[in-house]
DSSP file (Angstrom, degrees, kcal/mol; ACC not computed):
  #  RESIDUE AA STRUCTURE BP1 BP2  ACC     N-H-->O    O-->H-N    N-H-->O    O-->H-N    TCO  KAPPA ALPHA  PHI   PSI    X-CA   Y-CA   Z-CA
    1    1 A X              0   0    0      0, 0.0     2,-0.1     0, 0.0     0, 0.0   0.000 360.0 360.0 360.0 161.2   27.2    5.3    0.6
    2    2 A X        -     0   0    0      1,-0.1     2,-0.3     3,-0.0     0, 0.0  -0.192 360.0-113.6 -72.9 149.9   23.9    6.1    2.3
    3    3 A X        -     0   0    0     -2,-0.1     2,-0.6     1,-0.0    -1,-0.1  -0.613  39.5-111.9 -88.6 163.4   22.1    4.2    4.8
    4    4 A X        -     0   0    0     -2,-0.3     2,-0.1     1,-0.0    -1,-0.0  -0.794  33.5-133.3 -87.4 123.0   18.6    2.8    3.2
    5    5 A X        -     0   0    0     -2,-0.6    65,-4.3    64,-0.0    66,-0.3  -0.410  19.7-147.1 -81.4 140.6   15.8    4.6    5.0
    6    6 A X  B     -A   69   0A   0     63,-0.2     2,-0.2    -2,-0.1    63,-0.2  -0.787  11.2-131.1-131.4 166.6   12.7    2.4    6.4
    7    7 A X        -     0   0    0     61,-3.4     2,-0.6    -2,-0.2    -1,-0.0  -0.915  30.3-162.3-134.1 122.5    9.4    3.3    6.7
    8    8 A X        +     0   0    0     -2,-0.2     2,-0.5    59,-0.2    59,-0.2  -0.781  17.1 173.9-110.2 133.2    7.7    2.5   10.4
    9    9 A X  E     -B   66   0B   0     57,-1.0    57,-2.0    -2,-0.6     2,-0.2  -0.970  36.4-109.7-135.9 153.8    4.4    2.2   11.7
   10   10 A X  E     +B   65   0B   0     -2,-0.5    16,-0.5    16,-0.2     2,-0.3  -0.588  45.9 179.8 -57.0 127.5    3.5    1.0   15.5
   11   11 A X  E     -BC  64  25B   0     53,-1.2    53,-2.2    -2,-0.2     2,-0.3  -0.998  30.3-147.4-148.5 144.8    1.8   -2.4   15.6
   12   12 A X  E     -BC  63  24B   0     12,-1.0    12,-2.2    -2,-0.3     2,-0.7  -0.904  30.6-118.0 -97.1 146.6    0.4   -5.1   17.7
   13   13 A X  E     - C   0  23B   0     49,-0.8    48,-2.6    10,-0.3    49,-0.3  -0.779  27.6-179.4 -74.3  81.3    0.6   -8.9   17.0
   14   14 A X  E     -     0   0B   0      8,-1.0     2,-0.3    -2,-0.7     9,-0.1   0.485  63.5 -11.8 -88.7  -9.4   -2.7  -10.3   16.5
   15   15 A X  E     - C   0  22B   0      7,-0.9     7,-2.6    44,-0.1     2,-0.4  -0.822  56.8-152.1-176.6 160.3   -2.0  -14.1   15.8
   16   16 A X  E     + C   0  21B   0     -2,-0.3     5,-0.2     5,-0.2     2,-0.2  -0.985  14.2 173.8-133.1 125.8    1.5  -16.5   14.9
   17   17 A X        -     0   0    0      3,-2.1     3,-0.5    -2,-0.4    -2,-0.0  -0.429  50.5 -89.7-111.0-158.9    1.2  -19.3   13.2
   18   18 A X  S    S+     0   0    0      1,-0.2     3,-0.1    -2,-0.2    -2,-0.0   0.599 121.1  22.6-120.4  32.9    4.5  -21.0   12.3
   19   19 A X  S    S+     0   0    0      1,-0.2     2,-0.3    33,-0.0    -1,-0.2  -0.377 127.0  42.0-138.0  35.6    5.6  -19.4    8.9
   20   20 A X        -     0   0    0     -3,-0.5    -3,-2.1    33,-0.1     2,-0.3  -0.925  55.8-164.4-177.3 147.5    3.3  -15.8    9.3
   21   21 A X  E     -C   16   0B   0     -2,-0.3    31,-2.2    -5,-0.2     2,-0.6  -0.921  18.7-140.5-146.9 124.0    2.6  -13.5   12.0
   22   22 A X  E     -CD  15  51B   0     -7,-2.6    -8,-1.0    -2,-0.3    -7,-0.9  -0.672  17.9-164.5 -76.2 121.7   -0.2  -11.2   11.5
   23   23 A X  E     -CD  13  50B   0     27,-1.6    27,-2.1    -2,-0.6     2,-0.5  -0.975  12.2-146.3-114.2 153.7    0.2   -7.2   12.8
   24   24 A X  E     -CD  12  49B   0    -12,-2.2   -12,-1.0    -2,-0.3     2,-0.9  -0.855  18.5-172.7-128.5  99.8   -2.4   -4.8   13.3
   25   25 A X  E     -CD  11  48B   0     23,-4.2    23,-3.8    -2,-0.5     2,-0.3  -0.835  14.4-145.2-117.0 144.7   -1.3   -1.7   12.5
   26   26 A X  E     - D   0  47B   0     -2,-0.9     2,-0.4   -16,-0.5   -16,-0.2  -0.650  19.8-173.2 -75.5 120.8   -3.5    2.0   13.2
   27   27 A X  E     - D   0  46B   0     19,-1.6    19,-2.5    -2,-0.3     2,-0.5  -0.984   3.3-161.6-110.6 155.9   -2.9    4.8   10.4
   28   28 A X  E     - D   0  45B   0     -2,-0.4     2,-0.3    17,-0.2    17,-0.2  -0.924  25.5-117.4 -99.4 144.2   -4.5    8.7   10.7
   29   29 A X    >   -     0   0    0     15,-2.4     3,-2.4    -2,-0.5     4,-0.1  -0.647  50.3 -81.7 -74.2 138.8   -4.8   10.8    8.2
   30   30 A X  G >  S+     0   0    0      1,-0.4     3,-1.0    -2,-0.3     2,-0.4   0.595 127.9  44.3  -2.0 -76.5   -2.5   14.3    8.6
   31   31 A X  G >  S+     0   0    0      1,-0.2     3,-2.0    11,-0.2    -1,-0.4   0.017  71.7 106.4 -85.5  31.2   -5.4   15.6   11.0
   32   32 A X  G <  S+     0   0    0     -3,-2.4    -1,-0.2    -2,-0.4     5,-0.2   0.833  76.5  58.1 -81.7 -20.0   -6.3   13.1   13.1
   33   33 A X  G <  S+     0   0    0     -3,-1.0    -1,-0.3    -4,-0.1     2,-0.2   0.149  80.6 118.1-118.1  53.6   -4.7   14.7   15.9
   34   34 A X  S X  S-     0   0    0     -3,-2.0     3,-0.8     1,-0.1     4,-0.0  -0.645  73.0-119.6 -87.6 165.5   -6.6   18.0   15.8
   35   35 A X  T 3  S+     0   0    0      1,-0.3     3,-0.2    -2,-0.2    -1,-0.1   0.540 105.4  48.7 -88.2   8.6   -8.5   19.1   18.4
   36   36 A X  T 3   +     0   0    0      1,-0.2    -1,-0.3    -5,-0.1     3,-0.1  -0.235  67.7 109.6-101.2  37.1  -11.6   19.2   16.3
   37   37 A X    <   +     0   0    0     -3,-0.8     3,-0.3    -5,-0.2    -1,-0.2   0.355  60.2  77.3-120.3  13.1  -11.6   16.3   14.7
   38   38 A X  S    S+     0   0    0     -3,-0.2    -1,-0.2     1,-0.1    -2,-0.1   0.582 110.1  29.1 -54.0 -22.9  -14.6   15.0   16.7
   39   39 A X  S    S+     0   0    0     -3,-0.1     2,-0.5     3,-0.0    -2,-0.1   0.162 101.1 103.2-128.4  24.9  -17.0   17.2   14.5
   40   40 A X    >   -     0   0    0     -3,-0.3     3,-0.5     1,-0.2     0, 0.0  -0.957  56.4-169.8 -97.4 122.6  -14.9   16.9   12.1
   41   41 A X  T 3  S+     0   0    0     -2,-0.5     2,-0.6     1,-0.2    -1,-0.2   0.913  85.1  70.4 -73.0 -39.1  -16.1   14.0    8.9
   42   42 A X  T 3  S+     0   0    0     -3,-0.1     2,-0.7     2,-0.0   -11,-0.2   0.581  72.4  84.0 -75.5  16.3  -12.5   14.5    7.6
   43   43 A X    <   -     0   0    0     -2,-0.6     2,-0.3    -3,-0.5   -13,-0.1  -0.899  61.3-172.9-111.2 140.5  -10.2   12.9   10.0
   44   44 A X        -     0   0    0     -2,-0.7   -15,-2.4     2,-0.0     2,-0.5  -0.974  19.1-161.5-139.7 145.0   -9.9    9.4    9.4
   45   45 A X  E     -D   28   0B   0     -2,-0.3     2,-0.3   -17,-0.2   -17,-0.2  -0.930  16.1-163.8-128.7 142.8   -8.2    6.2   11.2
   46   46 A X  E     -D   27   0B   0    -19,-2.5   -19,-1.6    -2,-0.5     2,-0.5  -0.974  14.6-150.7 -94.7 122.4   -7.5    3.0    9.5
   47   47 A X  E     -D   26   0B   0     -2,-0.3     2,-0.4   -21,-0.2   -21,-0.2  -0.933  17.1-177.0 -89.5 155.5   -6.8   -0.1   10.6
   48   48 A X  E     -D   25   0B   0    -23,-3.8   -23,-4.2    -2,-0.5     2,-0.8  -0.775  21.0-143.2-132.1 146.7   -4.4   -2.6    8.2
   49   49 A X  E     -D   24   0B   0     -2,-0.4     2,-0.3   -25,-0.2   -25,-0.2  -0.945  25.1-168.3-114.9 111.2   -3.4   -6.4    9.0
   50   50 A X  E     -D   23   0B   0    -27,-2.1   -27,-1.6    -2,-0.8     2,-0.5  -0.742   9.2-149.6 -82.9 139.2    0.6   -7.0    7.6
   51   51 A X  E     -D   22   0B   0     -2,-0.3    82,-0.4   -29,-0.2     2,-0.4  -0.964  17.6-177.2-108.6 162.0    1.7  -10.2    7.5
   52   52 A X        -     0   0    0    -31,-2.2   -31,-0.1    -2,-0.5    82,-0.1  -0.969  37.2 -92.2-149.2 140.0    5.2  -10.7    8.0
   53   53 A X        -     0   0    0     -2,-0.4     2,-0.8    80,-0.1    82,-0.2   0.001  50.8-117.7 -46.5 129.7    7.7  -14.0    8.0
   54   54 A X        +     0   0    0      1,-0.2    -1,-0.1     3,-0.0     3,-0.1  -0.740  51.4 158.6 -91.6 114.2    7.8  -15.2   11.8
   55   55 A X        +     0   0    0     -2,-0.8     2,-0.4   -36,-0.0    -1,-0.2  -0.135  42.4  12.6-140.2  55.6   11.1  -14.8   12.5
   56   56 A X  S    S-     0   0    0     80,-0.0     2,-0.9     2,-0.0    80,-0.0  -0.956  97.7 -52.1 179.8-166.2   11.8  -14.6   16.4
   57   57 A X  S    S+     0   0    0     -2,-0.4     2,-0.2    -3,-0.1    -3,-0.0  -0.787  70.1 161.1 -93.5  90.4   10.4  -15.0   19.4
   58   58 A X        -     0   0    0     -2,-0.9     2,-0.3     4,-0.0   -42,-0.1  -0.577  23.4-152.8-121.4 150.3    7.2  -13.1   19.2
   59   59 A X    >   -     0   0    0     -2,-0.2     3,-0.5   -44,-0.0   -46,-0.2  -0.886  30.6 -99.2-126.0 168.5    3.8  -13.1   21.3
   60   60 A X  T 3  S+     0   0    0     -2,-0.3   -46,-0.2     1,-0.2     3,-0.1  -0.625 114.2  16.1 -76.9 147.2    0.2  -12.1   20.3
   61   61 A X  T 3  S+     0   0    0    -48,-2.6    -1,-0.2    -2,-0.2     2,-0.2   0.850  89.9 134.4  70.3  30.6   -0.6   -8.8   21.5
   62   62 A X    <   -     0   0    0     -3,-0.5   -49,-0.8   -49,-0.3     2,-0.3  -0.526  62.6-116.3-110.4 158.5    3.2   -8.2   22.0
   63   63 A X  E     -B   12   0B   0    -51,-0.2    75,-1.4    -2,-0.2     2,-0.4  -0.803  41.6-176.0 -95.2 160.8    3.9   -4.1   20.3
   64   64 A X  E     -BE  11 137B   0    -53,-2.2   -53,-1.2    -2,-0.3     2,-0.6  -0.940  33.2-115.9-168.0 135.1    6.3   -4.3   17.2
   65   65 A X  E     -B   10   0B   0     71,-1.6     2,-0.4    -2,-0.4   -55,-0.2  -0.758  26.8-145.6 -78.3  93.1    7.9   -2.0   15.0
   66   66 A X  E     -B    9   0B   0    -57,-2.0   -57,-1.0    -2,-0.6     2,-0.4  -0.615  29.0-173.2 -57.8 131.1    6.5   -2.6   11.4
   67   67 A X  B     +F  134   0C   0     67,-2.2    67,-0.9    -2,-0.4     2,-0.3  -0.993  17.6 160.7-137.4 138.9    9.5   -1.9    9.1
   68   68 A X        -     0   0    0     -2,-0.4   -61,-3.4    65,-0.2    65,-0.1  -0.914  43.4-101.4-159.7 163.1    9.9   -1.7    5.4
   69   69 A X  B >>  -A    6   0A   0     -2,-0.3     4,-1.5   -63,-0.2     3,-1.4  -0.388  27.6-136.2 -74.5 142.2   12.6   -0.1    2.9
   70   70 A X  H 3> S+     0   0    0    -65,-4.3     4,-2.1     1,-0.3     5,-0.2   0.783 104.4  70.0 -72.3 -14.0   11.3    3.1    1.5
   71   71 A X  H 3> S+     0   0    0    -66,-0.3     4,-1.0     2,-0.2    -1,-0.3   0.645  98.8  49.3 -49.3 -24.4   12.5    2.0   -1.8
   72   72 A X  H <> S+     0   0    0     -3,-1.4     4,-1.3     2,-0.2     5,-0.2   0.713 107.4  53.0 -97.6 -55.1    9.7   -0.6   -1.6
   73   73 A X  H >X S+     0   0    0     -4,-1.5     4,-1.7     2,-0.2     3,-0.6   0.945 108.0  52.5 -64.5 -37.8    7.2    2.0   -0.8
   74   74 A X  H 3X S+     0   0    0     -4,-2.1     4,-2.6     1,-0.2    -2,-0.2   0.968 110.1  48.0 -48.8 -44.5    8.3    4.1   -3.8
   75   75 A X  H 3X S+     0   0    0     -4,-1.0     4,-1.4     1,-0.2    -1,-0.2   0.703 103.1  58.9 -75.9  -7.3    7.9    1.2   -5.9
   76   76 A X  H <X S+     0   0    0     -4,-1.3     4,-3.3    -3,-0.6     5,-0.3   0.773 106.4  54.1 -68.9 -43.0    4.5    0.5   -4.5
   77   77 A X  H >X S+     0   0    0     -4,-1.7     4,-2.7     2,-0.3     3,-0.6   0.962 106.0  53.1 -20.3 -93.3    3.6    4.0   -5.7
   78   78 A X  H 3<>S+     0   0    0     -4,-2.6     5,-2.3     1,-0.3     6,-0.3   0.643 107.6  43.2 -21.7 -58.9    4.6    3.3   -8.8
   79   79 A X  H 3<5S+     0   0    0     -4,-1.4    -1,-0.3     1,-0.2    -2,-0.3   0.722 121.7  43.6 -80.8 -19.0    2.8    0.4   -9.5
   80   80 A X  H <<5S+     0   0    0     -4,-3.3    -3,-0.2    -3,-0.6    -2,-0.2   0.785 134.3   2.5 -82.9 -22.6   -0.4    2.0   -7.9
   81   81 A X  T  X5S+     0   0    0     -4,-2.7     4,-1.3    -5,-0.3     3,-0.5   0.635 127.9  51.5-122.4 -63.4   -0.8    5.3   -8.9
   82   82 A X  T >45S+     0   0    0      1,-0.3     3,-1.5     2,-0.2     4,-0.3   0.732 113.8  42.0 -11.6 -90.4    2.4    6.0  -11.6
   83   83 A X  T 3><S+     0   0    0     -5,-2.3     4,-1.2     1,-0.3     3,-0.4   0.487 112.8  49.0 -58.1 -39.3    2.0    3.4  -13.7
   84   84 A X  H 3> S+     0   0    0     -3,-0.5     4,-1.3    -6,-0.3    -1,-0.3   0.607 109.2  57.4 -76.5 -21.3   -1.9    3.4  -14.0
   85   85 A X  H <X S+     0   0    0     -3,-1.5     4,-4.8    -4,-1.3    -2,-0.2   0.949 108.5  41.6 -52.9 -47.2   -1.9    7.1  -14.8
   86   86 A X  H  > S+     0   0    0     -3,-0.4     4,-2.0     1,-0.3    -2,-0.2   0.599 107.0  67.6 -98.6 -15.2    0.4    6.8  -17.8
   87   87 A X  H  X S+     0   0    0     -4,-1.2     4,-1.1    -5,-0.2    -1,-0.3   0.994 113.2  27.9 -54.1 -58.6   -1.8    3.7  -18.4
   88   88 A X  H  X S+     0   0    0     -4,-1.3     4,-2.6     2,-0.2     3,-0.5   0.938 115.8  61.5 -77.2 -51.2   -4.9    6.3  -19.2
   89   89 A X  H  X S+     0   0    0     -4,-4.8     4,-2.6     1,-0.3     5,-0.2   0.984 106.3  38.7 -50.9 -47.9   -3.3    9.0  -20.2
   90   90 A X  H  X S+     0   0    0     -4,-2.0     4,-1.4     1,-0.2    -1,-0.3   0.858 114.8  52.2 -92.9  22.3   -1.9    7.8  -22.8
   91   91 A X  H  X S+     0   0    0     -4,-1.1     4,-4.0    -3,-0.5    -1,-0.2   0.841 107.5  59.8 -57.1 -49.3   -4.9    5.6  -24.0
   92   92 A X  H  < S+     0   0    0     -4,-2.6    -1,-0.2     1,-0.2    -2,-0.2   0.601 105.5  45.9 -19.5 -51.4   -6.5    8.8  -23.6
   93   93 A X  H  X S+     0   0    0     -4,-2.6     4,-2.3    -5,-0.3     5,-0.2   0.855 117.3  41.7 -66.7 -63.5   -4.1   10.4  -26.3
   94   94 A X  H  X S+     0   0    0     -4,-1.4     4,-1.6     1,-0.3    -2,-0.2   0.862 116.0  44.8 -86.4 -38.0   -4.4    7.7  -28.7
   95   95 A X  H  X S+     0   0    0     -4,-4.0     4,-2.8     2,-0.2     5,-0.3   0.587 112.9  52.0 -76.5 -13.9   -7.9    7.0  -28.6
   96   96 A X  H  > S+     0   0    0      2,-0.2     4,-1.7     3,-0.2    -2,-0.2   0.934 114.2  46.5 -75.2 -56.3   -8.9   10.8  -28.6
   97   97 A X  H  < S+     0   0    0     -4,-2.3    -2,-0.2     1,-0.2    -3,-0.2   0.908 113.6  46.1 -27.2 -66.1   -6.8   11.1  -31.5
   98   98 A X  H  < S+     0   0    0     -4,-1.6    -2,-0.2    -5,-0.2    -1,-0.2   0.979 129.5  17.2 -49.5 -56.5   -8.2    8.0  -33.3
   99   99 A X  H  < S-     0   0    0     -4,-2.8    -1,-0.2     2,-0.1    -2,-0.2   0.617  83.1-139.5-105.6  -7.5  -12.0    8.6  -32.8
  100  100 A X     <  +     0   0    0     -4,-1.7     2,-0.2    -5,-0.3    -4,-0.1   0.869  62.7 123.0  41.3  55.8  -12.5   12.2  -31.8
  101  101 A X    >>  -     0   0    0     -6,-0.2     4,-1.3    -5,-0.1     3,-0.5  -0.905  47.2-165.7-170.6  67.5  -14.8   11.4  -29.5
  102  102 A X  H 3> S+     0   0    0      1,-0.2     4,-1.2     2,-0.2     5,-0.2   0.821  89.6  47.5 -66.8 -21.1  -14.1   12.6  -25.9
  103  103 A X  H 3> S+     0   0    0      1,-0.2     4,-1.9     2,-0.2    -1,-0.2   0.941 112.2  42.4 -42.1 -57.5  -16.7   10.4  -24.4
  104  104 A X  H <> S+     0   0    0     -3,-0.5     4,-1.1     1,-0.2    -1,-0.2   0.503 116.5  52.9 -91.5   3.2  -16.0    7.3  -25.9
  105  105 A X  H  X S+     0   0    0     -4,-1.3     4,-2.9    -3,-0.2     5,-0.3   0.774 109.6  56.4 -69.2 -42.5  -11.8    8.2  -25.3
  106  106 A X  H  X S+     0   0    0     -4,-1.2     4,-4.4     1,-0.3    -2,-0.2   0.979 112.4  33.0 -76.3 -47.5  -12.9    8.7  -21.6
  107  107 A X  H  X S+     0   0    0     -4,-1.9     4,-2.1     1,-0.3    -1,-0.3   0.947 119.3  56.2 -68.5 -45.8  -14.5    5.4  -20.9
  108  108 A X  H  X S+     0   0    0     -4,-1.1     4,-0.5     2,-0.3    -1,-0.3   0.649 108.7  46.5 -63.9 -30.9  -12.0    3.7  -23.3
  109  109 A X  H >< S+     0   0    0     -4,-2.9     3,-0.8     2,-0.1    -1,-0.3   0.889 112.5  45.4 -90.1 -29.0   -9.4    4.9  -21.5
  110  110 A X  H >< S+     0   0    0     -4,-4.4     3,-2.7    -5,-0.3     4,-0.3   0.968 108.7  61.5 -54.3 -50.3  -10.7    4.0  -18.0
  111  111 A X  H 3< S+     0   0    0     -4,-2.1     3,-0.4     1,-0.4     4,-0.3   0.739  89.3  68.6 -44.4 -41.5  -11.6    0.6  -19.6
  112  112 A X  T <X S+     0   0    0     -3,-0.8     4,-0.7    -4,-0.5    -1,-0.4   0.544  92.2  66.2 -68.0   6.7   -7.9    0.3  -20.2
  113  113 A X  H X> S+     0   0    0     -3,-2.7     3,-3.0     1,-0.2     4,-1.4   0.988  86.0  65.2 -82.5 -60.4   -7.7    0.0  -16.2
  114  114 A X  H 34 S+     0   0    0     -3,-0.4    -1,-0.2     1,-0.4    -2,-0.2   0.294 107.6  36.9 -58.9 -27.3   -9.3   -3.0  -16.0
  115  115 A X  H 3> S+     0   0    0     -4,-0.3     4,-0.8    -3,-0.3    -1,-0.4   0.551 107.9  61.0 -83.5 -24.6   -6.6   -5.0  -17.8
  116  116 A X  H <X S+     0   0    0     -3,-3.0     4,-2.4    -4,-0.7     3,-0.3   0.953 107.7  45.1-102.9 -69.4   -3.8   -3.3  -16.5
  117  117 A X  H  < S+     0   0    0     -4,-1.4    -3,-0.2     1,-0.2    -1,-0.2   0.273 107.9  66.6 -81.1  18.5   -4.9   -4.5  -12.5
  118  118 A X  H  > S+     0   0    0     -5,-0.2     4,-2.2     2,-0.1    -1,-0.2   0.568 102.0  42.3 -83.8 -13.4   -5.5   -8.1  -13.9
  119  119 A X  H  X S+     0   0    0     -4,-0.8     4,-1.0    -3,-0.3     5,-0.3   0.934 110.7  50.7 -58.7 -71.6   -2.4   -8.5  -14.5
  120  120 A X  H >X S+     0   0    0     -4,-2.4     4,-1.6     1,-0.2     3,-1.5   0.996 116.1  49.6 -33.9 -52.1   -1.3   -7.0  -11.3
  121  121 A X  H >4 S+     0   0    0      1,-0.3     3,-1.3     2,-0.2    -1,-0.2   0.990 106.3  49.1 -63.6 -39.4   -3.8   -9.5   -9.8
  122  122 A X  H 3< S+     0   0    0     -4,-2.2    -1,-0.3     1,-0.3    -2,-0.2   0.255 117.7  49.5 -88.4  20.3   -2.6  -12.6  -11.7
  123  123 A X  H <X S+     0   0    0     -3,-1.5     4,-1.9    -4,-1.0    -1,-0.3   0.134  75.9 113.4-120.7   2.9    1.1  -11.4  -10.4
  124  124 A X  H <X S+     0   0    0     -4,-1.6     4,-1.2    -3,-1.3     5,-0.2   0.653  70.6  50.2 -38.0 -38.6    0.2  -10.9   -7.0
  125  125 A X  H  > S+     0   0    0      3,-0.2     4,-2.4     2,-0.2    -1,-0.2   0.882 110.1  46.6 -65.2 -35.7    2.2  -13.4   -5.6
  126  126 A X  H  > S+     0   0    0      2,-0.2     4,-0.7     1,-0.2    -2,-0.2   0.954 117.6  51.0 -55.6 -44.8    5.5  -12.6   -7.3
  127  127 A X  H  X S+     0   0    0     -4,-1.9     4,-1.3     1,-0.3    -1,-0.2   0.785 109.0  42.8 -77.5 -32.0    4.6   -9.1   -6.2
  128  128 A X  H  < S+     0   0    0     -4,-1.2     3,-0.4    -5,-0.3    -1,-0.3   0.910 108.6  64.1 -72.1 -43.7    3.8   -9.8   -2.3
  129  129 A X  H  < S+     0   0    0     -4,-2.4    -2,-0.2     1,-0.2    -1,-0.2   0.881 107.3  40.4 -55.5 -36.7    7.1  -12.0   -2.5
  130  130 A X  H  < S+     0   0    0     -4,-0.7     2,-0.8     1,-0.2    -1,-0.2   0.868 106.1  72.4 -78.3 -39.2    9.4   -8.3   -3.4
  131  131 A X  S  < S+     0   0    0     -4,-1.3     2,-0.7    -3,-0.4    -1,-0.2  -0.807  72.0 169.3 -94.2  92.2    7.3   -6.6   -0.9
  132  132 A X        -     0   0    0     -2,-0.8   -63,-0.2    -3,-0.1   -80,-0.1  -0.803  17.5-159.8 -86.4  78.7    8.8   -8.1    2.5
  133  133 A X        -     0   0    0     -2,-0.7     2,-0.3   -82,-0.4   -65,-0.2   0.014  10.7-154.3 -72.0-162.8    7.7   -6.4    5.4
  134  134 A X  B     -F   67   0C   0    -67,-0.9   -67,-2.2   -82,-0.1     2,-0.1  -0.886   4.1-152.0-163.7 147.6    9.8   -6.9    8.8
  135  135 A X        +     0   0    0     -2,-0.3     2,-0.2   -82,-0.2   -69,-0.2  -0.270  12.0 173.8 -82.4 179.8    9.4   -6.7   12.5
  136  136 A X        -     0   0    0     -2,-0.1   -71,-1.6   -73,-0.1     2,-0.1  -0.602  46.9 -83.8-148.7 178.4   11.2   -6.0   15.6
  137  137 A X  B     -E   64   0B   0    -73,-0.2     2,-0.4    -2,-0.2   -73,-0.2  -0.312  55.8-109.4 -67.7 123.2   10.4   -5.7   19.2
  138  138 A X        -     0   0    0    -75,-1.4     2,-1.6    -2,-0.1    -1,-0.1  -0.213  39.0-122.2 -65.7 124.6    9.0   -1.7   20.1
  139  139 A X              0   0    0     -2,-0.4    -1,-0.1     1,-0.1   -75,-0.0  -0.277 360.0 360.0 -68.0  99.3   11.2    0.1   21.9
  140  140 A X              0   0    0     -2,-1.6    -1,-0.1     0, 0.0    -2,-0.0   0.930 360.0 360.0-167.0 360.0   10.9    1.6   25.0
């Protein structure tokens, strides 16, 4: 069998409490490190706050290796983009069909969104509970 492949970002440790440790991790977008992207509007930098279960001996401001299984990230996918597609489409389908009436299809199937991520909201903990992140000390 295969080993399970993780998905890493670079991070600093911006505060420990004694069940949570917050990290601060930087993304770019693709181009962020061209050499134009000072007069460029399309390059863009994030930064995103993880928590993750404090479990070792950690400091604030310490660097740390964000880690999660890429199986995790697929399934994040899924439930963000997949699944909310095949939500509209095929609402899209049924309701184009029904009323024959691409206007009132279009909005009625965006409308269908709106139910779809309160659920997702009023399952948010079960869902943050699946999605685990993990640390370790940067290497280096």
């Amino acid at each position: 069998m295969g080993t399970t492949k993780e998905i890493k970002h670079p991070g600093v440790i911006t505060s420990i409490d004694s069940s949570k440790i917050k990290v601060n991790i930087t993304t770019y977008s693709a181009c962020s490190s061209c050499g134009a992207k000072g007069i460029c509007s399309i390059s863009d930098v994030k930064d995103k706050m993880v928590e993750v279960s404090n479990t070792g001996d950690f400091s604030v401001g310490q660097e740390v290796q964000v880690i999660l299984h890429q199986t995790l990230g697929f399934k994040a996918l899924y439930l963000g983009y997949v699944q909310p597609f095949i939500v509209v489409l095929i609402t899209l389908i049924i309701t184009s069909s029904l009323t024959r009436n691409e206007v009132l299809a279009g909005l009625i199937s965006l409308g269908a969104l709106a139910p779809y991520y309160l659920v997702l909201y009023f399952y948010k903990e079960k869902i943050r509970n699946k999605f685990t992140f993990a640390i370790k000390k940067q290497e280096q």
